[in-house]
KOLMI-547898 format. One record per residue (C-alpha): x, y, z; residue in one letter. Coordinates in steps of 0.1 Angstrom, whole numbers, plus 2048, in hexadecimal, padded with zeros to 3 digits. Layout:
N
east:north:up:residu
X:Y:Z:A $
...
***
This chain:
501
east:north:up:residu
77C:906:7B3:X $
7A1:8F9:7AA:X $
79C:8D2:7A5:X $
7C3:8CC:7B2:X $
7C4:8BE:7D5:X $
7EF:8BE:7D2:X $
806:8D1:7BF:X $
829:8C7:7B4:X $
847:8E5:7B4:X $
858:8ED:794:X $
877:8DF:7A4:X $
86E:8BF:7AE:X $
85B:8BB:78B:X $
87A:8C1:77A:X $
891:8A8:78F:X $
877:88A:78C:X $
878:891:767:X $
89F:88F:767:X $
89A:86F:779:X $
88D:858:75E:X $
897:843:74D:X $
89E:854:72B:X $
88C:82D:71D:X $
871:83B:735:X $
86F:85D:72A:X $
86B:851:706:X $
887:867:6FA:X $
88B:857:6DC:X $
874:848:6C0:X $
87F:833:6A3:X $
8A3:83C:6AC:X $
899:860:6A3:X $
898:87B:6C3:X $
879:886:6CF:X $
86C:8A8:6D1:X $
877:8BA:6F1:X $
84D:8C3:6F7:X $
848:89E:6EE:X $
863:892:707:X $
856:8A7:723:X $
833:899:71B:X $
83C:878:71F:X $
84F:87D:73E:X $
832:890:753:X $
81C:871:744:X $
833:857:74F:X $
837:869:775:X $
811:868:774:X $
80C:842:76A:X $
827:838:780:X $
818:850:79F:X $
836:85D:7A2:X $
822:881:79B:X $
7FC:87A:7AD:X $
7E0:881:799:X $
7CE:8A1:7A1:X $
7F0:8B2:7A5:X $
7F5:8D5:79C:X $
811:8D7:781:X $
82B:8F9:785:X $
820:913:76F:X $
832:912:74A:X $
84B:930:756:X $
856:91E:771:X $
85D:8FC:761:X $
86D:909:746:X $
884:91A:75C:X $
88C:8F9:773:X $
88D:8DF:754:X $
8A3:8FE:740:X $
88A:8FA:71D:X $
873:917:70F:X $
855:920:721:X $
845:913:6FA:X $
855:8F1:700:X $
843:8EF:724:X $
823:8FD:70D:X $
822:8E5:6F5:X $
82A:8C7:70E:X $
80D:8D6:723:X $
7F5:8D7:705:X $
7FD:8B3:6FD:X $
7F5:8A5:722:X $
7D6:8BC:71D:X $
7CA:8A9:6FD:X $
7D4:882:70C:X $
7C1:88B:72B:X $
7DF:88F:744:X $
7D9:8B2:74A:X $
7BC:8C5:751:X $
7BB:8EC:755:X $
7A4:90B:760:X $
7AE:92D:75A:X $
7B9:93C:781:X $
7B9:917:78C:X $
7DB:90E:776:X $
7DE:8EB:76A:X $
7DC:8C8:77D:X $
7E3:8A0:772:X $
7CC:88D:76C:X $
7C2:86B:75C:X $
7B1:867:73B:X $
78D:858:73D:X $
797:83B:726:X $
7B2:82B:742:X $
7B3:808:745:X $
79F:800:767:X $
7B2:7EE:781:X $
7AD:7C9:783:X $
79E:7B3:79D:X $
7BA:7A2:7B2:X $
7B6:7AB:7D5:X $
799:798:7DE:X $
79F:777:7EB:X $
79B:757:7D2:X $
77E:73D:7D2:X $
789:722:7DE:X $
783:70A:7C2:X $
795:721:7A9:X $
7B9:717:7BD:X $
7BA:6F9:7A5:X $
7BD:70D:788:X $
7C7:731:790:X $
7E9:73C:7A2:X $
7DA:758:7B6:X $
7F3:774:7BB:X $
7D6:78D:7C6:X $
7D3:789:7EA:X $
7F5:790:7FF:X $
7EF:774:81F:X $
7FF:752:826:X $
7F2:72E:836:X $
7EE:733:85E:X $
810:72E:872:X $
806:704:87C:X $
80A:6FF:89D:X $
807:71C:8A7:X $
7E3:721:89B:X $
7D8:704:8AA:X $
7E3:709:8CB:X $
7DE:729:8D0:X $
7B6:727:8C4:X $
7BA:704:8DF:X $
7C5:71A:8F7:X $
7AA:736:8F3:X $
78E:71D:8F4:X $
79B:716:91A:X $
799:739:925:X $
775:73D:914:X $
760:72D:930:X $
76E:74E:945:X $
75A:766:92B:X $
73C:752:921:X $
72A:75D:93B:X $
72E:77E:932:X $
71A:794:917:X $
738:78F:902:X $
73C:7B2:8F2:X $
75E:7C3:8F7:X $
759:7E3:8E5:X $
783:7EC:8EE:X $
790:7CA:8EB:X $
793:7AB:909:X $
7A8:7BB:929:X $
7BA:79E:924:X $
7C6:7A7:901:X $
7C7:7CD:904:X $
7E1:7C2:91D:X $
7F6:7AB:908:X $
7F4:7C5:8EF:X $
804:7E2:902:X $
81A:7D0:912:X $
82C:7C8:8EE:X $
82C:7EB:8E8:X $
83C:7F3:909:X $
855:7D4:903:X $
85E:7E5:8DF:X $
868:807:8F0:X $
847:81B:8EB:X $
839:81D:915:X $
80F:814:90B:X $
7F9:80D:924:X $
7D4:7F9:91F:X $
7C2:813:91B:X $
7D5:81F:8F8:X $
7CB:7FC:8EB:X $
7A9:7F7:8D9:X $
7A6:7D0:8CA:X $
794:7D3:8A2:X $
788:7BD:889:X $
7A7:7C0:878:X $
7BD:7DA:86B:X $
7A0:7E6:855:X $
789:7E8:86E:X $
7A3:7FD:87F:X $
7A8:815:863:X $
785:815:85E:X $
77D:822:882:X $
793:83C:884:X $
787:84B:85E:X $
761:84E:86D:X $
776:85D:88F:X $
78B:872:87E:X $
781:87C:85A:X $
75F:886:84B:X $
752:880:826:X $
767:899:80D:X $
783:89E:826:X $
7A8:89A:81B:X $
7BB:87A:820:X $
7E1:87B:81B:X $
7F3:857:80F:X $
80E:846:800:X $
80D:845:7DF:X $
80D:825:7D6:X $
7F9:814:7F6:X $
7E5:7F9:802:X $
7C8:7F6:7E6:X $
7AE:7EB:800:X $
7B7:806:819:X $
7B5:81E:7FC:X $
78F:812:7F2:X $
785:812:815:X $
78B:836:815:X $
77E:83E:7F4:X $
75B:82F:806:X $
75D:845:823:X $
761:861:80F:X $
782:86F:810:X $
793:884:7F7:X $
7B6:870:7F2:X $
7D0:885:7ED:X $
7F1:86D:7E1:X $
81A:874:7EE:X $
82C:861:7D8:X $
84A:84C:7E8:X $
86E:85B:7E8:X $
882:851:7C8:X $
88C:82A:7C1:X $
874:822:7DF:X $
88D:831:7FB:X $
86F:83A:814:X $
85B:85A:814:X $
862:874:7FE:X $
861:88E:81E:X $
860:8AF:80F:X $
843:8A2:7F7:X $
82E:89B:819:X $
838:8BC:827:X $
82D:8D0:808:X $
80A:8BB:808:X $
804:8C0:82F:X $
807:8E2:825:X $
7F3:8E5:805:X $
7DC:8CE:809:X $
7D5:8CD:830:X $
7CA:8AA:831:X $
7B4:8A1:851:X $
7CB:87E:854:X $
7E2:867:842:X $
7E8:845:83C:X $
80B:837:839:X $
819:817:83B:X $
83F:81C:84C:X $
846:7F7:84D:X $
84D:7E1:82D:X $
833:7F3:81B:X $
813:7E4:80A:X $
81A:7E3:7EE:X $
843:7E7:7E6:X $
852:7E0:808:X $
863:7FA:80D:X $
86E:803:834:X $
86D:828:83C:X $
88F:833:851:X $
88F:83E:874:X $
898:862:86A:X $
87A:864:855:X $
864:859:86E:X $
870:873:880:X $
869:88C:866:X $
84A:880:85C:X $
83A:883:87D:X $
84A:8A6:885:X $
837:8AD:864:X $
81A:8A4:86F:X $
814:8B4:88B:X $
81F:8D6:87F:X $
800:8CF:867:X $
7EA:8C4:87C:X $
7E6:8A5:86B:X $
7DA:87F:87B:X $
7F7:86C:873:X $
7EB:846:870:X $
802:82C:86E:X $
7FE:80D:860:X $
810:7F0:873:X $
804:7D2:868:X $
825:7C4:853:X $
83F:7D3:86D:X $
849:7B2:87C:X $
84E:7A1:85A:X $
875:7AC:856:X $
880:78F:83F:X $
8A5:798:838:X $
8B5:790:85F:X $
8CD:7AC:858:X $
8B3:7C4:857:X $
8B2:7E1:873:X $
891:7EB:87E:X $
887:80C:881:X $
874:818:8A2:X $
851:818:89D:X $
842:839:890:X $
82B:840:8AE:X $
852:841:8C2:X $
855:868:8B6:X $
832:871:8BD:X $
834:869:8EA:X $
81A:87F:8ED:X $
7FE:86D:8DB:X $
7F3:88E:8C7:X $
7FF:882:8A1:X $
803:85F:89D:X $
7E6:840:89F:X $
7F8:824:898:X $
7E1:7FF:88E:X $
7EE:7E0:890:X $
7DE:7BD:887:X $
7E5:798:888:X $
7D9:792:866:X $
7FC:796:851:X $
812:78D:869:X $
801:770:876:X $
7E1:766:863:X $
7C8:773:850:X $
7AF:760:85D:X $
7B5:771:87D:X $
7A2:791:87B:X $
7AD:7A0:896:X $
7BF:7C1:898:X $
7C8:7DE:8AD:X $
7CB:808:8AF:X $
7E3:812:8C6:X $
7DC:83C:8CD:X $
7D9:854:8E7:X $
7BF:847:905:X $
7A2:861:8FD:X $
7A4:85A:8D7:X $
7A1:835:8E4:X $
784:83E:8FA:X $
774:855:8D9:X $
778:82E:8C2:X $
766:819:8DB:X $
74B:82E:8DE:X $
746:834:8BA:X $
746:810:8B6:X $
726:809:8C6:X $
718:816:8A3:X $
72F:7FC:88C:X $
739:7DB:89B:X $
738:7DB:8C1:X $
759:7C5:8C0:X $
76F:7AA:8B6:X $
76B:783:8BA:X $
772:777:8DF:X $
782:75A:8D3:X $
797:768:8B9:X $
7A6:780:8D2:X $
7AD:766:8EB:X $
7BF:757:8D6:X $
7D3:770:8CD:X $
7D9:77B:8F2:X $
7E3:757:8F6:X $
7FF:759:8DC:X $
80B:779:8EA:X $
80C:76C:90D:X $
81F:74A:908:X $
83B:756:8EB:X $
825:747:8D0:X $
820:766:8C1:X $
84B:765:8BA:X $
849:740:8B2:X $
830:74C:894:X $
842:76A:88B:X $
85D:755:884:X $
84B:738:86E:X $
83D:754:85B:X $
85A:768:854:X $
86E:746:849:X $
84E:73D:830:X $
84E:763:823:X $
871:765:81D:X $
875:740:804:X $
857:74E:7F4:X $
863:770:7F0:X $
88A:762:7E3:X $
874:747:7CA:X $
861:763:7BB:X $
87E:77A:7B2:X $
893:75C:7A5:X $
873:757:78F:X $
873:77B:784:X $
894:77A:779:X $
897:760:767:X $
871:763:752:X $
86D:78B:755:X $
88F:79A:753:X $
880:7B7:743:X $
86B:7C1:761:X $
87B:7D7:782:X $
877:7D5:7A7:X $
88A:7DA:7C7:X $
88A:7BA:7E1:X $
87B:7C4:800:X $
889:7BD:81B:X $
86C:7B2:82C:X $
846:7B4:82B:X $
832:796:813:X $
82E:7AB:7F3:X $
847:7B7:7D6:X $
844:7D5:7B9:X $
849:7CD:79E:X $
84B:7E8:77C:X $
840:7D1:75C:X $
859:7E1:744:X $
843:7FE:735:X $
824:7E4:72D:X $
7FF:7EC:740:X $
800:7D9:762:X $
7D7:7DA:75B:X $
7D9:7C5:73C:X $
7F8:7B1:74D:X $
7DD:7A7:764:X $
7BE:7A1:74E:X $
7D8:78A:738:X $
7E4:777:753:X $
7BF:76F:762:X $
7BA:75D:743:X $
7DB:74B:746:X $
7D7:741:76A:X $
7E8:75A:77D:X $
7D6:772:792:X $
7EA:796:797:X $
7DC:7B6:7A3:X $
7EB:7D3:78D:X $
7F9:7F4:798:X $
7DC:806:794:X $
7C8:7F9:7B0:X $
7E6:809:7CD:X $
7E5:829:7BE:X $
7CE:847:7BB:X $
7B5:850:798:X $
7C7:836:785:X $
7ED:83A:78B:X $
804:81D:78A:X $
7FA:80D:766:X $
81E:801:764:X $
81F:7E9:784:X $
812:7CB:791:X $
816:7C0:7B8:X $
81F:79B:7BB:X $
819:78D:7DC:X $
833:771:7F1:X $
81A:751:7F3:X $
825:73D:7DA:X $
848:72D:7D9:X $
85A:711:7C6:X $
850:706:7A5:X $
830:71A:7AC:X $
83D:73B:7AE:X $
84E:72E:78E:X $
831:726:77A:X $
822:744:786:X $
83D:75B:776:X $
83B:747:753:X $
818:74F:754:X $
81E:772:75B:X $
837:774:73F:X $
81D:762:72B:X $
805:783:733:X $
81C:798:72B:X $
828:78A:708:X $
805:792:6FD:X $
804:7B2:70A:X $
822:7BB:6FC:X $
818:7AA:6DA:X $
7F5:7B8:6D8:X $
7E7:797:6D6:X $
7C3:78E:6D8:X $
7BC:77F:700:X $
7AF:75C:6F8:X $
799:74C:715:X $
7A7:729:70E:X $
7C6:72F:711:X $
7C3:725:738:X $
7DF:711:748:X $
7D5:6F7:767:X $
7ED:6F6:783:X $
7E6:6E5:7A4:X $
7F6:6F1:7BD:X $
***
């Protein structure tokens, strides 16, 4: 049985080699010119660390790659027989040959789970990607829920599709944003992960194929792993311009994938905003496939830059309901101590989630979803938006000042919105990055964790909740890690800084 659940053309091998960096590509050594097998080596590594090429992808045969990248079919050989003995290539005679990543990988880093409390005193915690609630507008809006209560406390209190009142609110901002939803296309979660995690026991069973960005949201990722799925990655298009559409054409046809998971909005984790045209495409793709598009919503209201244009929402090119689930929460966009969140699909897959949730959680807080009914109803919800977006954007401008001025060395695009940046750590291990900068009191999740079998080793995702001198000390400490990185140094425990925030 092949052990490839993507393949990549000869073609497109060929022009994503072209595109490196020739500092990337390790073309030279010691000012001497590499072998041409040596230089292809490299290249295919590199496209597999970066996740640029996913893991489990079936490499061109060496005929055909010689033919696109114009060297012998002995230079593809040799190059092949080198990924072979790193472990970045595995092979089976009939099944051709597939990356991989060697066993001896540096494992991804904690970082996404929130921080203890009492370690804020000493620890700038760059894992978790959420901000301080939106004061007043917290306040009053749980001050206003706690007056509508009385009317539901003397019911049993479960709402397996969400409060009426809510549903409501919900498609009536769909309906307000051009996209005609009614109530009963609305079910109310816990949360955007409770969301995604309905429709994968609707949708998908163990061992099925899951198409997704490559890189995406780490905990989204995991929480598929869990269920069972077989993740298949689609890397983004080049310089993070969107989706690379032909890629997710070729793996809708190859691999088949049940569903997939994209992010079209200021993507978790590098912020980039898909275009309306490929949108367009991607849904068009979709369906063709047969394929459950579902669409991750939950940063599309975050647009920091005021200039920015706003695509139409995915589910837009999909009026029928037969391709596109789209979920939607409060927790980004207003706080993430508000778990509530939202699917938006097709009335019977609605009806098919609320009565599969009589086996996980029955349904959300009362409370919490009045309270977010309330904003929606009295232009609290835009009042918010607006506190947040002004918080995300001084964070996000303090953090790539910092950048610049302590890690020139390292690359990234400024999103235009969304609360997280990409950054590429100048050829060093995002994983040791990471482990360095625990121990110098800055917390980072590295690359690793948004990608698929280990790829992404050369990134690090810095969240925009810190700004000021904070987001200042935070890049000297990250410089810090990456000194001894760089250096080889010896990680000394002691070697802590304390910074109150």
């Amino acid at each position: 049985m092949a052990q490839w659940t993507s393949a990549v053309g000869a073609p497109q091998l060929a022009r994503l080699l072209r595109s490196q960096d020739p500092r990337d590509a390790q073309l030279t050594s010691a000012g001497r010119r590499l072998p041409a097998y040596r230089s292809l080596a490299d290249g295919v590594r590199l496209l597999v660390l970066e996740g640029r090429v996913p893991v489990a992808a079936r490499l061109p045969a060496e005929r055909e790659l010689a033919a696109a990248f114009n060297v012998s079919r002995t230079t593809v050989a040799a190059a092949y027989e080198a990924l072979r003995a790193e472990g970045f290539l595995e092979s089976r005679r009939g099944s051709g040959s597939w990356t991989a990543v060697p066993a001896g990988n540096p494992l991804p880093t904690r970082g996404l789970e929130p921080l203890p409390p009492e370690a804020a005193g000493s620890m700038i915690d760059l894992g978790c990607a959420a901000l301080p609630a939106p004061e007043p507008w917290l306040t009053r809006a749980v001050q206003g829920a706690m007056a509508e209560l009385p009317l539901y406390a003397h019911t049993h209190g479960d709402y397996p599709a969400g409060l009426p009142v809510l549903r409501q609110a919900l498609a009536d901002r769909y309906t307000a944003r051009g996209i005609p939803t009614m109530p009963e296309q609305i079910m109310v979660t816990t949360g955007a992960m409770g969301a995604v995690a309905a429709i994968c026991r609707l949708c998908t069973s163990p061992g099925e194929r899951v198409a997704v960005d490559s890189p995406s949201y780490a905990n989204i990722l995991q929480l598929m792993r869990d269920a069972g799925a077989r993740l298949v990655p689609v890397a983004l298009a080049d310089k993070l311009a969107g989706w690379d559409i032909p890629a997710w054409r070729q793996v809708m046809r190859d691999a088949a994938p049940r569903m997939a998971y994209v992010v079209a909005d200021f993507h978790n984790p590098t912020g980039t905003l898909a275009t309306e045209d490929q949108r367009r495409r991607l849904v068009d793709a979709a369906r063709s496939a047969g394929t459950l598009l579902v669409v991750d919503e939950t940063m599309a209201e975050l647009q920091l830059d005021r200039d920015t244009a706003t695509p139409s929402p995915v589910c837009a090119f999909d009026p029928a309901g037969s391709a596109v689930i789209t979920v939607g929460s409060a927790s980004k966009a207003f706080w993430a101590g508000m778990r509530i969140g939202w699917v938006r699909a097709a009335p019977d897959i609605i009806r098919s989630l609320v009565a599969a949730r009589a086996y996980s959680d029955l349904g959300s807080p009362v409370l919490e979803q009045l309270a977010i009914a309330s904003l929606l109803q009295t232009g609290g919800w835009e009042a918010a938006i607006g506190i947040r977006r002004e918080q995300a954007r001084e964070n996000r401008d303090a953090i790539v000042e910092a950048l610049h001025r302590h890690l020139p060395d390292w690359e990234f695009s400024v999103p235009r919105g969304g609360l997280t940046l990409w950054a590429r750590t100048g050829g060093l291990s995002g994983s040791r990055i990471a482990e360095a900068g625990e121990r110098l009191g800055v917390r980072v999740p590295s690359g690793p964790r948004f990608g698929v079998d280990g790829a992404f080793e050369g990134f690090v995702r810095l969240p925009f909740t810190v700004s000021g001198a904070v987001a200042d000390e935070a890049a000297v400490r990250l410089a810090g890690a990456a000194r001894l990185v760089a250096t080889g140094a010896p990680l000394d425990t002691e070697m802590r800084h304390t910074f109150v925030a």
